[in-house]
C-alpha positions in Angstrom: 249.0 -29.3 5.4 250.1 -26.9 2.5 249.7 -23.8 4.8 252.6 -25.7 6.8 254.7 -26.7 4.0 254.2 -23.3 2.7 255.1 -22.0 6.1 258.3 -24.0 6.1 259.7 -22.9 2.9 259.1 -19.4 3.1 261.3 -19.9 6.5 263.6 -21.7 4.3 263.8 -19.0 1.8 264.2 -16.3 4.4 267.1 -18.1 6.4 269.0 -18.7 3.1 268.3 -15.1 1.7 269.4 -13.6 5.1 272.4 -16.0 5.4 273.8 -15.1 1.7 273.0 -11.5 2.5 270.7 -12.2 -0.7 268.8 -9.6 0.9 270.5 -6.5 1.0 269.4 -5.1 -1.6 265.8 -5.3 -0.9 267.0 -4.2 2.9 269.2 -1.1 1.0 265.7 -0.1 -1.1 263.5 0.4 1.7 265.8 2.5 3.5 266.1 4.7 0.6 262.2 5.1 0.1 261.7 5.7 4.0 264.6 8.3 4.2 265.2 9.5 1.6 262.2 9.6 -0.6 263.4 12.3 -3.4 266.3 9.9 -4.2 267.1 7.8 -7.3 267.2 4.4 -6.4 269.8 2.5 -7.8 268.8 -0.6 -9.8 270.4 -4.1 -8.5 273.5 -4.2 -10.2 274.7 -0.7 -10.0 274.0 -1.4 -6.0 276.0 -4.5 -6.5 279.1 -2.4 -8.2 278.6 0.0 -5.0 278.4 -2.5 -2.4 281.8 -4.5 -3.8 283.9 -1.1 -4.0 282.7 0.0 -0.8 284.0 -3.2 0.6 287.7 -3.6 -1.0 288.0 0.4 -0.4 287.9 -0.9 3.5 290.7 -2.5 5.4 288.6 -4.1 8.0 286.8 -6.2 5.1 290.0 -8.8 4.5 290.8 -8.6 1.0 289.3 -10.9 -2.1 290.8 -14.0 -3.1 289.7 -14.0 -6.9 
């Protein structure tokens, strides 16, 4: 019985980590170690700072509200 609840949350976790691109960052790391293993990895809110510019610096994003 746990083994499903635990089952069911972790699919939880996943689908709302995925959905509020929560991820990306963890997505972003790996892809650094596996291609480019000499490279600093940023920490989390540096990538945040990069991610954000990178998106109002493109036209085909939409523009932010706030």
């Amino acid at each position: 019985m746990w083994s499903a609840f635990r089952r069911v949350t972790s699919g939880v976790r996943w689908y709302v980590r995925e959905l509020t691109d929560e991820s990306a960052y963890d997505r972003y790391v790996a892809h650094v170690r596996r291609n480019h293993p000499d490279a600093e990895v940023p920490n989390r809110r540096d990538f945040e700072r990069m991610r954000t510019d990178r998106q109002e610096a493109d036209p085909r994003q939409g523009f932010r509200c706030c």
